[in-house]
DSSP file (Angstrom, degrees, kcal/mol; ACC not computed):
  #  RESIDUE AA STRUCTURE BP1 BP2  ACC     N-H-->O    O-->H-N    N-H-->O    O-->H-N    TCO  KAPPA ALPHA  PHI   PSI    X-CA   Y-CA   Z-CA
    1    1 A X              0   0    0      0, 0.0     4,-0.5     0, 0.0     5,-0.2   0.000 360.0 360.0 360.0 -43.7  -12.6    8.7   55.3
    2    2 A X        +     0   0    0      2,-0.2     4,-0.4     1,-0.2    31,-0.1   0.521 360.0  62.5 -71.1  -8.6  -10.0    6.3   54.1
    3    3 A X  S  > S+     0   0    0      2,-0.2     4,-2.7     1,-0.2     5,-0.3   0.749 105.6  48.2 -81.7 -41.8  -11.6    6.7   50.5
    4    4 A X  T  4 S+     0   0    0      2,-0.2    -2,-0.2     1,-0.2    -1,-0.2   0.456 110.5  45.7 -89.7   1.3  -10.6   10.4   50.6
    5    5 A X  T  > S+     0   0    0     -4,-0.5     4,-2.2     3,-0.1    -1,-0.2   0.551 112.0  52.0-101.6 -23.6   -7.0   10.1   51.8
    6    6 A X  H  > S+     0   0    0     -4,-0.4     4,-1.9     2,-0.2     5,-0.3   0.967 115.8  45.0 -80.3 -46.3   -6.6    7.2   49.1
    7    7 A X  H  X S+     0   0    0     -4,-2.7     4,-2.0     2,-0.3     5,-0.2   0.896 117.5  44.8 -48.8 -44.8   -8.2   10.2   46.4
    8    8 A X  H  > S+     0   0    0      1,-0.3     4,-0.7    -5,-0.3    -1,-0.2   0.893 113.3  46.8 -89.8 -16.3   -5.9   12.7   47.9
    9    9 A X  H  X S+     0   0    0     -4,-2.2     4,-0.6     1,-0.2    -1,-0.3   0.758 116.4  44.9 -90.1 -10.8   -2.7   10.3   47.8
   10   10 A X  H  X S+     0   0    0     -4,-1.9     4,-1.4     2,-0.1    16,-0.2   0.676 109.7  60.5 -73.6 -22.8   -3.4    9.2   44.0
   11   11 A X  H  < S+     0   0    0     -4,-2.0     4,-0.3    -5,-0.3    -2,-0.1   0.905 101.2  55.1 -43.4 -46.8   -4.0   13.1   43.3
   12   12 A X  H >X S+     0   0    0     -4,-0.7     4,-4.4     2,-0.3     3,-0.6   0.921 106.2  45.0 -75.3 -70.7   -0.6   13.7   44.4
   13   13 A X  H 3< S+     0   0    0     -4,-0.6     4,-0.5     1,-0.2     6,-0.4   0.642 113.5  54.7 -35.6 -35.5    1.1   11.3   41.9
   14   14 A X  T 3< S+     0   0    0     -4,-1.4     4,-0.3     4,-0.2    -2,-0.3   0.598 108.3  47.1 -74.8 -10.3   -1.0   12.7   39.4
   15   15 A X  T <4 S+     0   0    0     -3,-0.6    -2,-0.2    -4,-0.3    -3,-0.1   0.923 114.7  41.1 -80.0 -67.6    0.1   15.9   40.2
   16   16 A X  S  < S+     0   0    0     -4,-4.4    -3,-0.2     1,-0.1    -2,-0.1   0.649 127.7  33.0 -64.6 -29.5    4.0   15.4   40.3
   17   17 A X  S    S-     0   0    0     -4,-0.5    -1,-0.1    -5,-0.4     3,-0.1   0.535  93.0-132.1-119.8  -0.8    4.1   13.1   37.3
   18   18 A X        +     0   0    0     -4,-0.3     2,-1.5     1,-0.2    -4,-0.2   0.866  53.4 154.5  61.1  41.6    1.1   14.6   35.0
   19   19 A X    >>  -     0   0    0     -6,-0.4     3,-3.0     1,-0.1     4,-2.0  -0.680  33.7-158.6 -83.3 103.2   -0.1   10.5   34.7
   20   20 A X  H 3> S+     0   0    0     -2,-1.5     4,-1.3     1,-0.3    -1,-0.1   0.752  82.2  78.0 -65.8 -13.1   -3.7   10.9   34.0
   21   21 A X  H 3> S+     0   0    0      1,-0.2     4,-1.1     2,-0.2    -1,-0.3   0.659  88.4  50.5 -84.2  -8.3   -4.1    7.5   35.1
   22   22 A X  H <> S+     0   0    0     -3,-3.0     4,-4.1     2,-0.1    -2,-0.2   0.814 104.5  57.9 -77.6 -38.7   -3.8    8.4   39.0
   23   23 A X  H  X S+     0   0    0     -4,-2.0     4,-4.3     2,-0.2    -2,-0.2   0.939 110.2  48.4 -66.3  -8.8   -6.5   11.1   38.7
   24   24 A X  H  X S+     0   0    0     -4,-1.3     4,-3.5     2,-0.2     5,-0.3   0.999 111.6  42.0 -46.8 -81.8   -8.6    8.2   37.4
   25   25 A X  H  < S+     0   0    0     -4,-1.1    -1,-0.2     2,-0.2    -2,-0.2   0.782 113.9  60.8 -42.5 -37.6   -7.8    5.8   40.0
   26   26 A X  H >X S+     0   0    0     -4,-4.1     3,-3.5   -16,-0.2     4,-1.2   0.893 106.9  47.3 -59.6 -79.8   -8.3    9.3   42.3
   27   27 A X  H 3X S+     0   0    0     -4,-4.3     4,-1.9     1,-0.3    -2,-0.2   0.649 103.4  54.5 -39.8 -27.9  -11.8    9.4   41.0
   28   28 A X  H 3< S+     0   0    0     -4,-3.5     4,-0.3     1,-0.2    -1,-0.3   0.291 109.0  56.8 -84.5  18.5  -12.9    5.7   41.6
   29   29 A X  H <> S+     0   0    0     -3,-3.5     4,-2.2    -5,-0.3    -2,-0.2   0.656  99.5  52.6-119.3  -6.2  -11.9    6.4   45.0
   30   30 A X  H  X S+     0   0    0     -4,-1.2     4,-0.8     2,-0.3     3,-0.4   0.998 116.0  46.5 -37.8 -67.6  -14.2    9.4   45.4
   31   31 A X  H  X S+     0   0    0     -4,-1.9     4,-2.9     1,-0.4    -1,-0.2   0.858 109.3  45.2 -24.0 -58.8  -16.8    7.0   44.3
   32   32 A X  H  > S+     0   0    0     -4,-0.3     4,-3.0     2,-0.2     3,-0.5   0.930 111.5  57.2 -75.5 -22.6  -15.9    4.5   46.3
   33   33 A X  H  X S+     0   0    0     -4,-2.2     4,-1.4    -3,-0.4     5,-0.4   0.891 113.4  46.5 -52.0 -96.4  -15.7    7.7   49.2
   34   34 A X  H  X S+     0   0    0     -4,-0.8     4,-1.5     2,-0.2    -1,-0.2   0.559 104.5  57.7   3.1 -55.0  -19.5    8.2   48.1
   35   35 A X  H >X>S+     0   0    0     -4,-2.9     3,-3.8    -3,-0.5     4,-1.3   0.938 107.7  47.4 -49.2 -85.2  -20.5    4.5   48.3
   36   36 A X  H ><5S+     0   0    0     -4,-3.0     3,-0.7     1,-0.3    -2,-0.2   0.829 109.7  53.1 -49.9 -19.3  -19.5    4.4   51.9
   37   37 A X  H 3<5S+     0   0    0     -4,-1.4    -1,-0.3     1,-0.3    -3,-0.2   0.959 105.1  56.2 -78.3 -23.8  -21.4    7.7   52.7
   38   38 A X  H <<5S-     0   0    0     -3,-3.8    -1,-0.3    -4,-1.5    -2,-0.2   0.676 131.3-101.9 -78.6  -6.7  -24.3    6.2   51.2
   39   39 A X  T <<5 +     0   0    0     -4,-1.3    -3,-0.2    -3,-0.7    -2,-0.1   0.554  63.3 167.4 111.1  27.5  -23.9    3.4   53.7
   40   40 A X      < -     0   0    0     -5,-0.9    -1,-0.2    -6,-0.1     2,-0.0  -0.377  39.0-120.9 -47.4 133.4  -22.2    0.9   50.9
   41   41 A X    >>  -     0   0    0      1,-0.1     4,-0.7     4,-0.0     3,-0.5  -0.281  37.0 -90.9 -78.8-162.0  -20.7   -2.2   52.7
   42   42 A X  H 3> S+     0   0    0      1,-0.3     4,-1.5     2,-0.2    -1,-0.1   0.704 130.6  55.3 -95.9 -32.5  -16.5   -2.6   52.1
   43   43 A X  H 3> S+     0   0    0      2,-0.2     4,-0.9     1,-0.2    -1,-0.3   0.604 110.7  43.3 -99.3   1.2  -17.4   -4.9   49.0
   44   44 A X  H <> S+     0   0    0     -3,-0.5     4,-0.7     2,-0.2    -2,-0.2   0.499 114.9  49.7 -53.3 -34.2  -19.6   -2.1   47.4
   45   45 A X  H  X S+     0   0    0     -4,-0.7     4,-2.0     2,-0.2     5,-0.3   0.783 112.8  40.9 -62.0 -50.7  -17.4    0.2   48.0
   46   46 A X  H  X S+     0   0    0     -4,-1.5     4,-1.6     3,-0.2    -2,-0.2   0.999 110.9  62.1 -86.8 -53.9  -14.5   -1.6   46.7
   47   47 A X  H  X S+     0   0    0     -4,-0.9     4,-2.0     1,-0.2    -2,-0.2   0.657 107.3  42.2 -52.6 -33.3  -16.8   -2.8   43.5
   48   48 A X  H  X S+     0   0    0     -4,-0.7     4,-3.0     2,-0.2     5,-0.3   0.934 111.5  56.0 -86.8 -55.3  -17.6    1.0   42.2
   49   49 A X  H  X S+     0   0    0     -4,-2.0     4,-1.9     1,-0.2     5,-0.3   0.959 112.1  48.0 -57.4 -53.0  -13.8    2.1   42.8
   50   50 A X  H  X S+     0   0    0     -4,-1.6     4,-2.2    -5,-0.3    -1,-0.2   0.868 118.5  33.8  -9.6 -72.0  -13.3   -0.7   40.6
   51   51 A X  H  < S+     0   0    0     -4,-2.0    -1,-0.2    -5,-0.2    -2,-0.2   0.886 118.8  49.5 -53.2 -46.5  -15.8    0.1   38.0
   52   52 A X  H  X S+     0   0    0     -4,-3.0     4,-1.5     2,-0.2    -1,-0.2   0.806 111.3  48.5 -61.9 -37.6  -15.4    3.5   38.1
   53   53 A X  H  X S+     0   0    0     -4,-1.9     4,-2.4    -5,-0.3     5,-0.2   0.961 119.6  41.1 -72.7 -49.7  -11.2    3.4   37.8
   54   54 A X  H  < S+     0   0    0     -4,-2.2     4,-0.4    -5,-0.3    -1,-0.3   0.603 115.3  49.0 -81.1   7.4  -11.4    0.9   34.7
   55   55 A X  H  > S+     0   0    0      3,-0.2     4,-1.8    -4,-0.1    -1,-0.2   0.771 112.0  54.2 -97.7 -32.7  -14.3    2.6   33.0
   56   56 A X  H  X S+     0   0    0     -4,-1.5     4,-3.1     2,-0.2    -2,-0.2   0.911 110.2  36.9  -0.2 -97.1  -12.4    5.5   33.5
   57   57 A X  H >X S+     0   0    0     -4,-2.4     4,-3.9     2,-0.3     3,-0.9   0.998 118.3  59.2 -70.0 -77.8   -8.8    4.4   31.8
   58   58 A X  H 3> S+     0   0    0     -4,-0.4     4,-1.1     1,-0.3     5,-0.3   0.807 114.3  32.6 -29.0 -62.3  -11.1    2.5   29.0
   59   59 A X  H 3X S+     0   0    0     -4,-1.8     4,-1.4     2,-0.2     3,-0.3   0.877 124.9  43.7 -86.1 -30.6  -12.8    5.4   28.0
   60   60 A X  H <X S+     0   0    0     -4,-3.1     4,-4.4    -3,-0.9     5,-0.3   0.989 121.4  45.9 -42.7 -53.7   -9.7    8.2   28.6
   61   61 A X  H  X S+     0   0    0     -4,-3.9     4,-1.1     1,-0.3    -2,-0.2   0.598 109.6  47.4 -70.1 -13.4   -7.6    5.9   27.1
   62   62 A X  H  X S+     0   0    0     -4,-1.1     4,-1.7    -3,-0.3    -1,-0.3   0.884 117.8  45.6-132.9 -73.7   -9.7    4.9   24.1
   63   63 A X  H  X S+     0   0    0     -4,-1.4     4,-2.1    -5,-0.3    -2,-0.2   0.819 107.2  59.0 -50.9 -48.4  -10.3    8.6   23.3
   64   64 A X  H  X S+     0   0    0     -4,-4.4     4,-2.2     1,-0.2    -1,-0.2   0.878 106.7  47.5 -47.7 -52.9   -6.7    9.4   23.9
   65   65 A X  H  X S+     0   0    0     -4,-1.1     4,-0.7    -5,-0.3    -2,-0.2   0.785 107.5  52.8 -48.0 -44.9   -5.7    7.1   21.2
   66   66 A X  H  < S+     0   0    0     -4,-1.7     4,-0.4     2,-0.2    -1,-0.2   0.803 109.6  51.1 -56.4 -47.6   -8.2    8.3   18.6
   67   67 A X  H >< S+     0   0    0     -4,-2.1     3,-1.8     1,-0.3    -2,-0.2   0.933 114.9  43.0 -63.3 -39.6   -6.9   12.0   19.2
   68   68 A X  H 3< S+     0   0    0     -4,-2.2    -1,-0.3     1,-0.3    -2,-0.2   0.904 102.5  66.6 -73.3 -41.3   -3.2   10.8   18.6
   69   69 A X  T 3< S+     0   0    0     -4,-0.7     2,-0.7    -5,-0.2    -1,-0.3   0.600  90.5  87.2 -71.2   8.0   -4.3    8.7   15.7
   70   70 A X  S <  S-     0   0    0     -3,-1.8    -1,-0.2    -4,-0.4     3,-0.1  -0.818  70.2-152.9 -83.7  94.6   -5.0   12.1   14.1
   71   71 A X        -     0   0    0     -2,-0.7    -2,-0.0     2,-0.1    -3,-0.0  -0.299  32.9 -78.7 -82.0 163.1   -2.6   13.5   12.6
   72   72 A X        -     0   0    0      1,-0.2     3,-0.1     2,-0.1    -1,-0.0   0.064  36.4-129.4 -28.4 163.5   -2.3   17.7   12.2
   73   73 A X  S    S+     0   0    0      1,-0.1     2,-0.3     2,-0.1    -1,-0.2   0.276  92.1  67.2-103.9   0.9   -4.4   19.3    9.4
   74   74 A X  S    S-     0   0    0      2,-0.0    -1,-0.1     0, 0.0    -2,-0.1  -0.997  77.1-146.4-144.0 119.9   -1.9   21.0    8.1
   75   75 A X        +     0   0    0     -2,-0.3     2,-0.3     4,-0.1    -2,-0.1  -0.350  27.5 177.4 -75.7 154.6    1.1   19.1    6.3
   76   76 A X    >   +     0   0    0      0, 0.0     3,-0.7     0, 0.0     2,-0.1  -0.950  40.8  14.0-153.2 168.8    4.6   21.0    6.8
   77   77 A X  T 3> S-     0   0    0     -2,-0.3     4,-0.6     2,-0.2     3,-0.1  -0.552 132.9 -13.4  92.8-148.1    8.6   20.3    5.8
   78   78 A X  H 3> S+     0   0    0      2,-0.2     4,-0.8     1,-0.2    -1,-0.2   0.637 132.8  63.4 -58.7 -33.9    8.7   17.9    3.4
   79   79 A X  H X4 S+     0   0    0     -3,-0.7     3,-1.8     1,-0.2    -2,-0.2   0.989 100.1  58.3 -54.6 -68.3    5.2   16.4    3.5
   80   80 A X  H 34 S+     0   0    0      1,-0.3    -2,-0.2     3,-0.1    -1,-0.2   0.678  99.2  56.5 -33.3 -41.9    4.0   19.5    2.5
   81   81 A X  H >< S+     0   0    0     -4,-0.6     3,-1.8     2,-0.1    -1,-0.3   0.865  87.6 102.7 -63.7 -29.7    6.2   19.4   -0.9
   82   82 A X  T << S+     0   0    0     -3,-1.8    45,-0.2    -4,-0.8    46,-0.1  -0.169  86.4  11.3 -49.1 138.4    4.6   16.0   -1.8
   83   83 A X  T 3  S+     0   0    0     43,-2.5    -1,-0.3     1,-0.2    44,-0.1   0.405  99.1 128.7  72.6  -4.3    1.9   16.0   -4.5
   84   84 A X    <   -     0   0    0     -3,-1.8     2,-0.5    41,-0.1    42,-0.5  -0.241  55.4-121.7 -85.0-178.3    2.9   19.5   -5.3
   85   85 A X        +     0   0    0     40,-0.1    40,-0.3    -3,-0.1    18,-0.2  -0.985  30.0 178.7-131.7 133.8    3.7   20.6   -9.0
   86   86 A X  E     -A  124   0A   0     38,-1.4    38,-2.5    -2,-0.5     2,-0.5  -0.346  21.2-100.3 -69.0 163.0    6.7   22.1  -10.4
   87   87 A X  E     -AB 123 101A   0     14,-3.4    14,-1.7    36,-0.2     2,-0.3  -0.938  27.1-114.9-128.7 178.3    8.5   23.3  -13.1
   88   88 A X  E     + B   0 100A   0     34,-1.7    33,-0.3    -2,-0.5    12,-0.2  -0.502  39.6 153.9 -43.1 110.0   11.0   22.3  -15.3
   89   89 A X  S    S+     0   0    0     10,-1.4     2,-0.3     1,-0.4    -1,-0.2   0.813  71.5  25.5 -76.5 -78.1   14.7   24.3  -15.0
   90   90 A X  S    S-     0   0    0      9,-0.5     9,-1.0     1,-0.3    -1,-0.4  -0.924 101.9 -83.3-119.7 123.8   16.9   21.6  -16.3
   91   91 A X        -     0   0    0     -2,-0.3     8,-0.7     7,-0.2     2,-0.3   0.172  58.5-153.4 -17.4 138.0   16.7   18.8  -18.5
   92   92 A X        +     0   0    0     26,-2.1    26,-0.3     6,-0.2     6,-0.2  -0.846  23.9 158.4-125.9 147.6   15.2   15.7  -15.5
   93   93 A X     >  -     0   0    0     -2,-0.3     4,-1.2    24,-0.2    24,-0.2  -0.764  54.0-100.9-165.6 174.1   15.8   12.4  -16.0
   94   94 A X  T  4 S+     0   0    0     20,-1.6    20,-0.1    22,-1.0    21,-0.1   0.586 111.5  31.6 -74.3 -28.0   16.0    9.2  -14.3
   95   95 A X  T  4 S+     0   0    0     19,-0.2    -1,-0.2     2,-0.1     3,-0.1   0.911 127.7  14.2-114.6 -49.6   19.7    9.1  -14.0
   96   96 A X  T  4 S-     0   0    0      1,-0.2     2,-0.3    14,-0.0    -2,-0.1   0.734  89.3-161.7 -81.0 -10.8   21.6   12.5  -13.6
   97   97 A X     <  -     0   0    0     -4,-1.2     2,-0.3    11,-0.1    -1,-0.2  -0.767   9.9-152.6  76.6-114.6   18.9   14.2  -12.9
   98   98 A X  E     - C   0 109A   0     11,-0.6    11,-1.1    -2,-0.3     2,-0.4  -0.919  24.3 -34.9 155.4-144.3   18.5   17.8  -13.1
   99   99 A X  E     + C   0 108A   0     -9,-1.0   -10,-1.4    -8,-0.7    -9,-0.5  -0.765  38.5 172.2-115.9 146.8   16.6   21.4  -11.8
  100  100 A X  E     -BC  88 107A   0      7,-2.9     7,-4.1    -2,-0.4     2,-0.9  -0.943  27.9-134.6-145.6 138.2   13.3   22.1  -10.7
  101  101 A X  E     +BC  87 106A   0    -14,-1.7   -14,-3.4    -2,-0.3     2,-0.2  -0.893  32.9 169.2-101.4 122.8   11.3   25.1   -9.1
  102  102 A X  E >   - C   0 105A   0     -2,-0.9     3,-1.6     3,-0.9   -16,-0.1  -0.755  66.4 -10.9 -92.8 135.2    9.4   23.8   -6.5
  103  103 A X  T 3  S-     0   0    0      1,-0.2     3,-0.1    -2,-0.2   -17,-0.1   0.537 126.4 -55.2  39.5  17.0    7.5   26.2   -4.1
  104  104 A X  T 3  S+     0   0    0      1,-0.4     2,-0.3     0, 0.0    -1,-0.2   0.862 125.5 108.0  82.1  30.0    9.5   29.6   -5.3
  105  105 A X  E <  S-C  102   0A   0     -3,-1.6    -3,-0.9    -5,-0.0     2,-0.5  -0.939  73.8-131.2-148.6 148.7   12.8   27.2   -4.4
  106  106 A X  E     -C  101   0A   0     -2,-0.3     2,-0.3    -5,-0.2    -5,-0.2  -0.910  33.6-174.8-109.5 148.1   15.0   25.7   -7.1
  107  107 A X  E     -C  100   0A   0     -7,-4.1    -7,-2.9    -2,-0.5     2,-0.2  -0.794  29.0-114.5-116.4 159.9   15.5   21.7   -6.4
  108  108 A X  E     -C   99   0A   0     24,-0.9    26,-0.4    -2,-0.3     2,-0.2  -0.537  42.9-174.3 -84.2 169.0   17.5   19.1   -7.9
  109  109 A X  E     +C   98   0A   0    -11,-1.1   -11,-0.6    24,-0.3     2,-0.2  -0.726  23.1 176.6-158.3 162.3   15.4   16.5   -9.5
  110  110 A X        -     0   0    0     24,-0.4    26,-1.7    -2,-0.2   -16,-0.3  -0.802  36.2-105.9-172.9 171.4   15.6   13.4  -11.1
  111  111 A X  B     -d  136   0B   0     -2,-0.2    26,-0.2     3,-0.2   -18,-0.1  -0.715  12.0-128.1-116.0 174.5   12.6   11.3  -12.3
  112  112 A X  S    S+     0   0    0     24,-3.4     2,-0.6    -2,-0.2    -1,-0.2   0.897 102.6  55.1 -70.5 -34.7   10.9    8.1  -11.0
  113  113 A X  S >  S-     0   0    0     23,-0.3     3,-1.6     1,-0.2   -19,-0.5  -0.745  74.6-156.7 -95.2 130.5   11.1    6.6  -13.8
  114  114 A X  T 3  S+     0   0    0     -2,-0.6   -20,-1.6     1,-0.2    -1,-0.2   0.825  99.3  63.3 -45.6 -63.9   14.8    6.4  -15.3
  115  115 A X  T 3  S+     0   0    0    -22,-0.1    -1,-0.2    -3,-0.1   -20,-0.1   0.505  88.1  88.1 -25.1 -42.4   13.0    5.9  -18.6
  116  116 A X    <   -     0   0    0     -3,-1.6   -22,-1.0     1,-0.1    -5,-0.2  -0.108  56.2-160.0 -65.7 160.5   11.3    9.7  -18.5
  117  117 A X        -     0   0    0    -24,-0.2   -24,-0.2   -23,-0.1     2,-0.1  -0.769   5.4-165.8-121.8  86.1   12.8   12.9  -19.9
  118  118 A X        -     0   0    0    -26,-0.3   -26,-2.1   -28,-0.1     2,-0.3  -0.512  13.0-142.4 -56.0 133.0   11.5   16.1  -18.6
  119  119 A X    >   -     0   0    0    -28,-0.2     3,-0.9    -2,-0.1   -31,-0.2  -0.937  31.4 -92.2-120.1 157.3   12.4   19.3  -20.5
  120  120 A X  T 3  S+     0   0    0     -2,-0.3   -31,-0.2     1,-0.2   -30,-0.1   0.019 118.5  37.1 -50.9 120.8   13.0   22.4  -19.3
  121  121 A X  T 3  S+     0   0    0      1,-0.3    -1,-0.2   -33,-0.3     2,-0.1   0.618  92.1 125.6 117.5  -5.6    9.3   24.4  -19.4
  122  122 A X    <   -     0   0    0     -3,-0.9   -34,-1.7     1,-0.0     2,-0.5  -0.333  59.0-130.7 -81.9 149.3    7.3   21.0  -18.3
  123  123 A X  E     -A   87   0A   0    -36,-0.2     2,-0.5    -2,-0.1   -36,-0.2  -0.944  33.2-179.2-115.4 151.4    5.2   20.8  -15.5
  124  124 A X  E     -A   86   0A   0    -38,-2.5   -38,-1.4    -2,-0.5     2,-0.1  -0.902  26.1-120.0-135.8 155.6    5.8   18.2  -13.2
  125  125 A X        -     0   0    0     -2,-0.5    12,-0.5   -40,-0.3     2,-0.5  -0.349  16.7-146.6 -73.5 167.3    4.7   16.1   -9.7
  126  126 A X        -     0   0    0    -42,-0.5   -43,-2.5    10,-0.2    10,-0.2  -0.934  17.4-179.8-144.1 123.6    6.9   15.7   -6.9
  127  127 A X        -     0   0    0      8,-3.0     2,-0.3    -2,-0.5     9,-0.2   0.769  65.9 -21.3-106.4 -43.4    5.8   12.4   -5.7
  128  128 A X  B     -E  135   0C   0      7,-1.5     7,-2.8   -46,-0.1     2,-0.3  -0.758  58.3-109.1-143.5-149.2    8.5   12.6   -2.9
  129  129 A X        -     0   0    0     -2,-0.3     2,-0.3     5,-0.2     5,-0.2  -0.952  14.7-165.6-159.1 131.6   11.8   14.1   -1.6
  130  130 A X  S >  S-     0   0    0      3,-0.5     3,-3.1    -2,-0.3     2,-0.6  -0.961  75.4 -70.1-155.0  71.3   15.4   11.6   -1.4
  131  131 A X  T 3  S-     0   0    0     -2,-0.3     0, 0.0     1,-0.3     0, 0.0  -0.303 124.1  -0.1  61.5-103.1   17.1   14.3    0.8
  132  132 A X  T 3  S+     0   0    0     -2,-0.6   -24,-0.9    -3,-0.1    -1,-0.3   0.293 116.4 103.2 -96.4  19.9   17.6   16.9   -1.2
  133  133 A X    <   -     0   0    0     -3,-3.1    -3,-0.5   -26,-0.1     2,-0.3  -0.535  56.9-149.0 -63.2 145.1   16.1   15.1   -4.3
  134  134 A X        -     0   0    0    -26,-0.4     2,-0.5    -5,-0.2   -24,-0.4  -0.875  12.4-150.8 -47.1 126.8   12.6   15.8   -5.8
  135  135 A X  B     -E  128   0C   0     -7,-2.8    -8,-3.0    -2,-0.3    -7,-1.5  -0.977  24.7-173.6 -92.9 123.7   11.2   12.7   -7.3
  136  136 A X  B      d  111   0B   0    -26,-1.7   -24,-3.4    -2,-0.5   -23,-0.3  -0.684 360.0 360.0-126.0 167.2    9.0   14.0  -10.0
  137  137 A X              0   0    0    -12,-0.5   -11,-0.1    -2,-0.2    -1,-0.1   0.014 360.0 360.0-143.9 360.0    6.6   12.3  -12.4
């Protein structure tokens, strides 16, 4: 009985603070609720809410990690300009820079390397974006 009031007061916490780690800790005490009905003594009981809560969190948390370490599938903003190709407007170069249409948009430009000169009619990379910069190659 005391395994199922410990379930339903970690439930509660999970409820009110969306921490996935009480319904865990709820569920190893179901378990250990389980244990006793199966006639588990106190240190069987407490040894499966144990197991169950950290196998639990390991494996949520483990899984949890993976998903986050995934980023979307679909670039947008400024990732999404990256690697794309352009064209030439206005004279680019490394130091005043100049125009590019990028994406049906016209950008200012300038290239990564000062040395280059892009002319107008070029196609070009955008290796990144400097605010409102393109950096092209």
């Amino acid at each position: 009985m005391w395994w199922l009031i410990a379930a339903v007061g970690l439930g509660i916490p999970l409820v009110v603070t969306a921490m996935p780690e009480f319904g865990m800790l709820a569920a190893g005490a179901v378990a250990g609720a389980v244990t006793a009905a199966l006639g588990g003594g106190t240190v069987a009981q407490f040894l499966v809410f144990t197991a169950v809560s950290v196998a639990l969190i390991a494996v949520v948390r483990s899984l949890a990690a993976r998903q986050r370490g995934q980023g979307p599938g679909l670039a947008s903003g400024i990732d999404a300009l990256k690697g794309r190709s352009a064209t030439v407007l206005e004279r680019v170069d490394g130091g005043a820079g100049g125009r590019i249409k990028l994406a049906g948009e016209i950008w200012s430009a300038r290239a990564l390397d000062g040395d280059r000169i892009y002319e107008p009619g070029q196609q070009v990379d955008v290796v990144d974006i400097d605010g409102a910069t393109a950096v092209v190659i």
